[in-house]
Structures are given as structure tokens and as C-alpha cells.
Backbone atoms as SQL, in Angstrom:
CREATE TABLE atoms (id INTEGER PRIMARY KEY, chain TEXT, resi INTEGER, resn TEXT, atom TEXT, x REAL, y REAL, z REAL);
INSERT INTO atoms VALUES
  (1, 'A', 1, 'UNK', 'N', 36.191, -59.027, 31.291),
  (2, 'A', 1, 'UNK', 'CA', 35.500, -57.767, 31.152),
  (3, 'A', 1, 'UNK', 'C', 35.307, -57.149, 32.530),
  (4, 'A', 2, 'UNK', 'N', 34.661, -55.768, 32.484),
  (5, 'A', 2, 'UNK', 'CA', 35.011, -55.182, 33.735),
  (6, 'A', 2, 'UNK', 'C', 33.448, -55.494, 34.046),
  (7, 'A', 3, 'UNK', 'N', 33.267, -55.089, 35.323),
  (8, 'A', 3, 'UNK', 'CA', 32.208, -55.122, 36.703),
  (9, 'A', 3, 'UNK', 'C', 30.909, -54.759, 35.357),
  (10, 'A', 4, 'UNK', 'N', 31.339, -53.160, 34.674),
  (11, 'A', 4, 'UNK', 'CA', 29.472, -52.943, 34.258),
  (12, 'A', 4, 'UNK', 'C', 29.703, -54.117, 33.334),
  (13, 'A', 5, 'UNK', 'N', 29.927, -54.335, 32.561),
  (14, 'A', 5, 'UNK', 'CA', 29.908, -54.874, 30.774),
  (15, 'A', 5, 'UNK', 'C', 29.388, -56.676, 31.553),
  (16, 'A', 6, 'UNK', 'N', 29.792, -56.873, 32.575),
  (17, 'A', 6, 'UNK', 'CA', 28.978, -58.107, 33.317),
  (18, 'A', 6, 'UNK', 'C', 27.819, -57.780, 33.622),
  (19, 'A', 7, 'UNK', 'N', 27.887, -57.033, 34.454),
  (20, 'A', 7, 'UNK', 'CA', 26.039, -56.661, 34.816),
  (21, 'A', 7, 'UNK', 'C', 25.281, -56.552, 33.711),
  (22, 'A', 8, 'UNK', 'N', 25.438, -56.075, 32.615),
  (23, 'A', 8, 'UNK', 'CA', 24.854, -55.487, 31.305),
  (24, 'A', 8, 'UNK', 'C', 24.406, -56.761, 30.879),
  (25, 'A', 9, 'UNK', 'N', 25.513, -57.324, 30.466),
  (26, 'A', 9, 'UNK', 'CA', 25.329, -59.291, 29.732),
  (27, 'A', 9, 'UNK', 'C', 23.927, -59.659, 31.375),
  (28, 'A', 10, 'UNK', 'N', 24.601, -59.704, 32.361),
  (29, 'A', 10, 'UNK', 'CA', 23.690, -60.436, 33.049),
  (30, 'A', 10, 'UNK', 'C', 22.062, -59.518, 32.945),
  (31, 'A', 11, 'UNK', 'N', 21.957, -58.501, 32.843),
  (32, 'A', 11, 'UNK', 'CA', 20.768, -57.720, 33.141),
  (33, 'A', 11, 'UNK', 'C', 19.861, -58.366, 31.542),
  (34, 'A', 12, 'UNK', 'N', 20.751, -58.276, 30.232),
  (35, 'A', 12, 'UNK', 'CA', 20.640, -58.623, 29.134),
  (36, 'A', 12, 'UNK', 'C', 19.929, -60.102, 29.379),
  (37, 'A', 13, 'UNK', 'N', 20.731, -60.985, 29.868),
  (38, 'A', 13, 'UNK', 'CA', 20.194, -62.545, 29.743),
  (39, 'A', 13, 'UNK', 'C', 18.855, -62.795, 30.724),
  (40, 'A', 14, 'UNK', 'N', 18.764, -61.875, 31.689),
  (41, 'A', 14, 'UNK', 'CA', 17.616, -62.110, 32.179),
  (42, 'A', 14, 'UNK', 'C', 16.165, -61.165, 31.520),
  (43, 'A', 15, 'UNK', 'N', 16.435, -60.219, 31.065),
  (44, 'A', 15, 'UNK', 'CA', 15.347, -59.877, 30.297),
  (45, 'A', 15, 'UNK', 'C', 15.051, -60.811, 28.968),
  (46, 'A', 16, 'UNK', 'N', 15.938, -61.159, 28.307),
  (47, 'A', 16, 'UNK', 'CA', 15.527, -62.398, 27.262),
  (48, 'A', 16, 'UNK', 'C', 15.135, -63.769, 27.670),
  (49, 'A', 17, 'UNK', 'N', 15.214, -63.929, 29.433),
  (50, 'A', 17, 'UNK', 'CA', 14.558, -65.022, 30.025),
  (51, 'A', 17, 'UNK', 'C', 13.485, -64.691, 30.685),
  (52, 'A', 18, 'UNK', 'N', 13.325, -63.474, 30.952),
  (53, 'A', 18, 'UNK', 'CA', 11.683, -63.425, 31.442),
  (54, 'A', 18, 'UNK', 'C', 10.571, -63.331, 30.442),
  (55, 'A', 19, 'UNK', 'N', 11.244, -62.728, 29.164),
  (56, 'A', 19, 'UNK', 'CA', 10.639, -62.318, 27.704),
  (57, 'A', 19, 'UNK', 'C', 10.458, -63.722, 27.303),
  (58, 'A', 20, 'UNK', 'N', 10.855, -64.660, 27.250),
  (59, 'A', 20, 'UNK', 'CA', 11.161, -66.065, 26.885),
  (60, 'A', 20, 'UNK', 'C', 11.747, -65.909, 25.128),
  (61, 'A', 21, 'UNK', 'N', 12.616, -65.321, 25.132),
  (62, 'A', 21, 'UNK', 'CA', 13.451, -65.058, 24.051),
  (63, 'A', 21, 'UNK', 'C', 14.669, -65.272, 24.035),
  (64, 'A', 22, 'UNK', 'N', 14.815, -66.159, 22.797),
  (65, 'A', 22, 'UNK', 'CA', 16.377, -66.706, 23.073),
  (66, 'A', 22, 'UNK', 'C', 17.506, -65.733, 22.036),
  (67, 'A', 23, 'UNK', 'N', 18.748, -66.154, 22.143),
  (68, 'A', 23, 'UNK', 'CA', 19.853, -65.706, 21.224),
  (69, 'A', 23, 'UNK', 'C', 19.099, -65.421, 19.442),
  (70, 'A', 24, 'UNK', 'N', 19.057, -66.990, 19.213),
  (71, 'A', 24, 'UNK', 'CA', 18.476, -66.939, 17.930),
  (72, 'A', 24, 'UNK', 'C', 16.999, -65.935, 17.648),
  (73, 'A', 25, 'UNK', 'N', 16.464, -65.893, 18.694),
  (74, 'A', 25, 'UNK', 'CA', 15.375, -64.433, 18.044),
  (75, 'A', 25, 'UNK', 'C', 15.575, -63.249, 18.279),
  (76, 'A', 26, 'UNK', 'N', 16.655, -63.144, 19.190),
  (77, 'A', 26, 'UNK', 'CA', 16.932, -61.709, 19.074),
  (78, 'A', 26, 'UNK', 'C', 17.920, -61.524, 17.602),
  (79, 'A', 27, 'UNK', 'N', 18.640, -62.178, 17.353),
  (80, 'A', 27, 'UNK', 'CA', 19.382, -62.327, 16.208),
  (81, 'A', 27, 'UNK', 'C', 18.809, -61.842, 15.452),
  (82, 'A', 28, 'UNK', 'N', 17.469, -62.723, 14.996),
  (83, 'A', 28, 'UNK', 'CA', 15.965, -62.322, 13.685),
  (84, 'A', 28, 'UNK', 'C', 15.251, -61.323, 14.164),
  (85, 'A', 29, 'UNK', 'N', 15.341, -60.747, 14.961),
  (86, 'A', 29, 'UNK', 'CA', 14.842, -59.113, 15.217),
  (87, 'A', 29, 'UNK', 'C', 15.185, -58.218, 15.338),
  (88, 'A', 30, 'UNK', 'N', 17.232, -58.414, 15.599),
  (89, 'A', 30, 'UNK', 'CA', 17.785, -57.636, 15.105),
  (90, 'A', 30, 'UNK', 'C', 18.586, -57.321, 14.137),
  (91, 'A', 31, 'UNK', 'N', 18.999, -58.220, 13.274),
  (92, 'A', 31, 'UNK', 'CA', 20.026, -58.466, 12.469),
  (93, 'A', 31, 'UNK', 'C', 21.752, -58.141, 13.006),
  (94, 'A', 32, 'UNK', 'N', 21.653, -58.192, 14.511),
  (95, 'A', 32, 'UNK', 'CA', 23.071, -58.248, 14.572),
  (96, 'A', 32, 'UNK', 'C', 23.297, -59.976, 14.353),
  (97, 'A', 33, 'UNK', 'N', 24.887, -60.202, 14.715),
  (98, 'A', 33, 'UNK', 'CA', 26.082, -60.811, 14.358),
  (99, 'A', 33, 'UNK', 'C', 25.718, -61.891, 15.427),
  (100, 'A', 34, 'UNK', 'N', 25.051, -63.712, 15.517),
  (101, 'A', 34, 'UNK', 'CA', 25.260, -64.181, 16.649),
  (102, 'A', 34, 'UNK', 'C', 26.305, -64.312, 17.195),
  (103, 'A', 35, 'UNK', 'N', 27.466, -64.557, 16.669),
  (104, 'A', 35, 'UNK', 'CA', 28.600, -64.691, 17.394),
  (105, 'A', 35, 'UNK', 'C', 28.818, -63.468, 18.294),
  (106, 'A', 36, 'UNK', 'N', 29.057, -62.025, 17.815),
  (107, 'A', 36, 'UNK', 'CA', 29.130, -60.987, 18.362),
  (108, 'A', 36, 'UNK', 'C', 28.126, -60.573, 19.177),
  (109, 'A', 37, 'UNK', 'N', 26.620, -60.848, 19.424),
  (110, 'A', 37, 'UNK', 'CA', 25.775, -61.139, 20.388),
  (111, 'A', 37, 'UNK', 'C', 26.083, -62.253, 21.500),
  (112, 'A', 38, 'UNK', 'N', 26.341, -63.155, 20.828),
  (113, 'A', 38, 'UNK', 'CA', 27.293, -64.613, 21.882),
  (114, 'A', 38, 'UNK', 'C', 28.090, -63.677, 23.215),
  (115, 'A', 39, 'UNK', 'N', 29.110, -63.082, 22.679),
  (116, 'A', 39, 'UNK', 'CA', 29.947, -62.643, 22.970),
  (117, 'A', 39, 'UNK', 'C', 29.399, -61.609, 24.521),
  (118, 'A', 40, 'UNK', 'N', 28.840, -60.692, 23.396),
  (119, 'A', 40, 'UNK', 'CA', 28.532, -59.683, 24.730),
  (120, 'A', 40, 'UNK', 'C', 27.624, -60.437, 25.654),
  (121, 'A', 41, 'UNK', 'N', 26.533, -61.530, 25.405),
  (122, 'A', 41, 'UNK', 'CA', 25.835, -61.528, 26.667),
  (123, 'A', 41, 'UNK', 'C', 26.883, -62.358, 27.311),
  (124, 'A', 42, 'UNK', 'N', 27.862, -63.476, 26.838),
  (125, 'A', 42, 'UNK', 'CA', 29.153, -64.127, 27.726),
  (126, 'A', 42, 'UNK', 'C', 29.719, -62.966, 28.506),
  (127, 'A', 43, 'UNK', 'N', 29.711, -61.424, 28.307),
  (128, 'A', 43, 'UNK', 'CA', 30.394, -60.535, 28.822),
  (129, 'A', 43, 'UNK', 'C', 32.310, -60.670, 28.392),
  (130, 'A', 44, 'UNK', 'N', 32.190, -61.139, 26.963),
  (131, 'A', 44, 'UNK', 'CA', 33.309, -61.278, 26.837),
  (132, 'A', 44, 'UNK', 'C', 34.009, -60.112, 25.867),
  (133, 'A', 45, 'UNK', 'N', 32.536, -59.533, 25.165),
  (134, 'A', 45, 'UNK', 'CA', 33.158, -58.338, 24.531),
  (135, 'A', 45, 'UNK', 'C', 31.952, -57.745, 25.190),
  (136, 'A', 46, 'UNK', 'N', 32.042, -55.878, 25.118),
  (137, 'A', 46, 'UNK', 'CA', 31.450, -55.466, 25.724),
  (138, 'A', 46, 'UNK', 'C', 30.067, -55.104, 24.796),
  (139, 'A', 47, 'UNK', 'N', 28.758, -54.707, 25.435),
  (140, 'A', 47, 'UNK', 'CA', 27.964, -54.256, 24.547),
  (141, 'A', 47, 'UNK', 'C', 28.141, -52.714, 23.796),
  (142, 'A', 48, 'UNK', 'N', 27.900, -53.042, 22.917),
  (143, 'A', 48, 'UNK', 'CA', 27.881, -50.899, 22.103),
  (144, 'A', 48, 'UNK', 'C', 26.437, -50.521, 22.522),
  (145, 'A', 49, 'UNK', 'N', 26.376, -49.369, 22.410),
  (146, 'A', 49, 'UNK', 'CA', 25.276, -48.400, 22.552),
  (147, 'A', 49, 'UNK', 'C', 24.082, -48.985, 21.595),
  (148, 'A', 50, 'UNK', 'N', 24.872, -49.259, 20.310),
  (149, 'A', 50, 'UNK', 'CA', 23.545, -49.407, 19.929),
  (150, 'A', 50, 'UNK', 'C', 23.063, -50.748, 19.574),
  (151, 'A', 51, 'UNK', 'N', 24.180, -51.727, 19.887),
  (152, 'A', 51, 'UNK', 'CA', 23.495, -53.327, 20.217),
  (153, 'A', 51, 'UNK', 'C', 22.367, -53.086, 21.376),
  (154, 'A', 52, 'UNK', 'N', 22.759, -52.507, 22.752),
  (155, 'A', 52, 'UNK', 'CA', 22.020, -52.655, 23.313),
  (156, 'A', 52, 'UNK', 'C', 20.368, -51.870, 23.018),
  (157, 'A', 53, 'UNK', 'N', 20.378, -50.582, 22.579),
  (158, 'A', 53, 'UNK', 'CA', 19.037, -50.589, 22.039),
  (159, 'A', 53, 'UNK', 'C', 18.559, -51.343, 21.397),
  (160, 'A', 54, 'UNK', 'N', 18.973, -51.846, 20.176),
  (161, 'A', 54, 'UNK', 'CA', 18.165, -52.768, 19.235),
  (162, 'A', 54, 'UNK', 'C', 17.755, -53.922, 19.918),
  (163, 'A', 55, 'UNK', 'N', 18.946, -54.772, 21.251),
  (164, 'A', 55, 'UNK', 'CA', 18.023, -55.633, 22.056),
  (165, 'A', 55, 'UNK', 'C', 16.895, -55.161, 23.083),
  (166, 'A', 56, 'UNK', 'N', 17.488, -54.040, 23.457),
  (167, 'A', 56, 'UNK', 'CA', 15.698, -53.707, 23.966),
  (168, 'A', 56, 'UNK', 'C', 14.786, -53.236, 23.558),
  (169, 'A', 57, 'UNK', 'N', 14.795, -52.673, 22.129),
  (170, 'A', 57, 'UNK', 'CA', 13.744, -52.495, 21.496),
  (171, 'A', 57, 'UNK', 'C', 13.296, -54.340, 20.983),
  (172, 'A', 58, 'UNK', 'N', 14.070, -55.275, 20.474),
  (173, 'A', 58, 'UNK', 'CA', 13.758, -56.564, 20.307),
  (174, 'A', 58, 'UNK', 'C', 12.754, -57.484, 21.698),
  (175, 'A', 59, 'UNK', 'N', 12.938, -56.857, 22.606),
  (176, 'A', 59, 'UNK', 'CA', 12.515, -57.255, 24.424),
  (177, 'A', 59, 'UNK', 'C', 11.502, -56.491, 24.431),
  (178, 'A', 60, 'UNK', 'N', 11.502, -55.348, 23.684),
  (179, 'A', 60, 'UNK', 'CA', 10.368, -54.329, 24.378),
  (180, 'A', 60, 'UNK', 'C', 10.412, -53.831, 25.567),
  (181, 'A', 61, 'UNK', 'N', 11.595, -53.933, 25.432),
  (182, 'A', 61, 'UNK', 'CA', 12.181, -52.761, 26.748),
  (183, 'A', 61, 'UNK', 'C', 13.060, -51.461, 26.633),
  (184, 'A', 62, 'UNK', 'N', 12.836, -50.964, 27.326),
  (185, 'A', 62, 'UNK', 'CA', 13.543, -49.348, 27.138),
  (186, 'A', 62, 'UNK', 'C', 14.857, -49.772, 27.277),
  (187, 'A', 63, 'UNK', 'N', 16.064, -49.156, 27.004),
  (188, 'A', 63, 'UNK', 'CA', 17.817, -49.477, 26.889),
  (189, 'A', 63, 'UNK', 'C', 17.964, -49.539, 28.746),
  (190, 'A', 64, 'UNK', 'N', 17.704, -48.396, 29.223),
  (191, 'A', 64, 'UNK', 'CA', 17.683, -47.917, 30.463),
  (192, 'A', 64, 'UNK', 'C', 17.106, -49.194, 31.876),
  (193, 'A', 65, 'UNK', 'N', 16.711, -50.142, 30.946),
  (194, 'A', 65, 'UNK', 'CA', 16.118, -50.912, 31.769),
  (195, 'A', 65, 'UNK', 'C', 16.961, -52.700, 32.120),
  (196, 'A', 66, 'UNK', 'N', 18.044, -52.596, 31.016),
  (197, 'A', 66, 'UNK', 'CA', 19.371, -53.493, 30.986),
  (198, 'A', 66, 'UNK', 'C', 20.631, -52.738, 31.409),
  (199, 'A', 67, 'UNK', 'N', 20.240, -51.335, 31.721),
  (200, 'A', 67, 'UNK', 'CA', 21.590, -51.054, 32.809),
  (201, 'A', 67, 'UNK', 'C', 21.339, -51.322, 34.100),
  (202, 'A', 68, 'UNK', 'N', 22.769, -51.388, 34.859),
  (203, 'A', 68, 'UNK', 'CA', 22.641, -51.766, 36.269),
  (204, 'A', 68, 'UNK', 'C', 22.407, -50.421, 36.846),
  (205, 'A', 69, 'UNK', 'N', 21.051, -50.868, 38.007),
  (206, 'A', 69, 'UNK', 'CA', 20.713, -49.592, 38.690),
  (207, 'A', 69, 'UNK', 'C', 21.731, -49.157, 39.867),
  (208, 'A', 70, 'UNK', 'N', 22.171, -48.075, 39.681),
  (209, 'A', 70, 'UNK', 'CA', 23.534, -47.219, 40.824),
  (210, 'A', 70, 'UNK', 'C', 22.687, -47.557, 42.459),
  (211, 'A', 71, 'UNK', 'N', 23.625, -47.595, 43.003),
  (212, 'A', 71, 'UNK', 'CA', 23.128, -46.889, 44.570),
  (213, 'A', 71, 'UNK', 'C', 22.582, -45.785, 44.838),
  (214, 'A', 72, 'UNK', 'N', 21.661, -45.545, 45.499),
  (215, 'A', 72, 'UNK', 'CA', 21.208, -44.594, 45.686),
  (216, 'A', 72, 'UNK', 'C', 21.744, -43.708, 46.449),
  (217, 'A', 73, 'UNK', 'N', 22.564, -42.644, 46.747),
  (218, 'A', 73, 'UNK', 'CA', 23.395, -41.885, 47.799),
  (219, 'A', 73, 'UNK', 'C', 21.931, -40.663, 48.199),
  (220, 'A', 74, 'UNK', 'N', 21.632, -40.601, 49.334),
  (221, 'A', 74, 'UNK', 'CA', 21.036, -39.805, 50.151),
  (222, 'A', 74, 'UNK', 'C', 21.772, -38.632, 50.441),
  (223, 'A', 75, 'UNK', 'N', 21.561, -37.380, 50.446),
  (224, 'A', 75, 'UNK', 'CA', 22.579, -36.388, 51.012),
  (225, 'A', 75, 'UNK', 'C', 21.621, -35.062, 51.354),
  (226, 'A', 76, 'UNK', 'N', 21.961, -34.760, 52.536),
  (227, 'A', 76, 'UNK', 'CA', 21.493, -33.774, 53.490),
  (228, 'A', 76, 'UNK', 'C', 21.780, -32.795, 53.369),
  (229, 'A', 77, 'UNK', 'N', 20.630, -31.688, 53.039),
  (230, 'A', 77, 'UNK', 'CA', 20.995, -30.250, 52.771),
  (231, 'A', 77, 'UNK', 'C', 20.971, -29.650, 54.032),
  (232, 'A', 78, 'UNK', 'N', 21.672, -28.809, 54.187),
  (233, 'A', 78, 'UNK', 'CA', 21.360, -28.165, 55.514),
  (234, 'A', 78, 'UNK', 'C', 20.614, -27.195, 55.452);
């Protein structure tokens, strides 16, 4: 998988480890697919739009908060 769809799985596995929530309860809170949950946090398929809400609504976290944050570019008006 490419660069984001890793960060995503990784941003993903650490909010279900600070939450202390595993695979199997996000499963029962969301009714997705474990295998197809397996998958995306392995970063082996990518997440959809709306797997990832339903896991952060399951986390109690906003979607916005399992994407990887950009660089910040500074730029000077004259």
C-alpha cells in the first residue's frame, strides 16, 4: 500500500491503543467485516471513507483525527 493508507492503519492502531480497544470491539461497534478491518489496519487494503468514520465514531474520535497531519508550509506575503 502506498505512504497515506500506512499512516491511516498506523494512526488507526494507535487510537484503538490509547482507547484500549481492540479489533474485536471495534468489529461490535461497528458491524464492519473483521477480516476486511484486519486488512486495512495491516495497511494491506486501503481504508474507505466510511470505514474510517464508523471507527472513529467507535473511538470517539472525529475521522480528521486518524488522518496524517500535512506539513505545515509557511509562506510570505509581501
Amino acid at each position: 500500500m502506498d505512504f497515506l493508507d500506512r499512516h491511516i492503519a498506523e494512526r488507526v492502531a494507535l487510537a484503538m491503543s490509547e482507547a484500549g480497544i481492540g479489533l474485536g470491539q471495534i468489529v461490535a461497534r461497528t458491524g464492519l467485516n473483521a477480516t476486511s478491518l484486519a486488512a486495512e489496519l495491516g495497511a494491506i487494503a486501503p481504508f474507505s471513507v466510511a470505514d474510517l468514520v464508523l471507527v472513529a465514531c467507535a473511538l470517539g474520535r472525529e475521522p480528521s483525527e486518524l488522518l496524517p497531519i500535512p506539513a505545515r508550509v509557511d509562506s510570505e506575503v509581501a
